[in-house]
C-alpha positions, 0 to 999 in steps of 0.5 A: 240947505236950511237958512239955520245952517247958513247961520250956524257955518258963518258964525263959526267961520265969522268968530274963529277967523277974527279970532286966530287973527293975532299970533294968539287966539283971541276970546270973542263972544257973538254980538250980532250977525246979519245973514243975507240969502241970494240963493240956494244950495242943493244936495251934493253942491260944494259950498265954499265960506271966504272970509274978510275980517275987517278988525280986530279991536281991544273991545270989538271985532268985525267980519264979512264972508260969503256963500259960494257955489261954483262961482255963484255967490249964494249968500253973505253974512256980516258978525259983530263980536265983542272981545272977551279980556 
């Protein structure tokens, strides 16, 4: 799989479970998001995303996940977003 489509599953997976973190959703837009590869995904692998949201703020959110195949983590990416008012 393309380091691009690693990229584009965190920072959606990153934004949307900051974002449905309070009883109502909140606007986040995308500051900085760090990606790291560890490995590789091939075609028919199932790739899992577990998420950390670390905190939600009045001004700025962060969270982790990580890549996972089987048991093996392939990558990890790290999101900054700012909270839109």
């Amino acid at each position: 799989m393309h380091g691009g489509v690693f990229s584009s599953l965190a920072d959606i997976a990153l934004g949307y479970n900051a974002a449905f973190q309070g009883p109502v959703p909140t606007p986040l837009v995308t500051a900085s998001l760090t990606i790291d590869y560890a490995g590789s995904a091939k075609l028919g692998d199932w790739i899992e995303i577990h998420t950390d949201v670390q905190k939600v703020g009045k001004s700025m959110a962060f969270a982790n996940c990580y890549f996972s195949v089987d048991t093996k983590r392939i990558a990890r990416a790290s999101g900054v977003f700012s909270v839109l008012s």
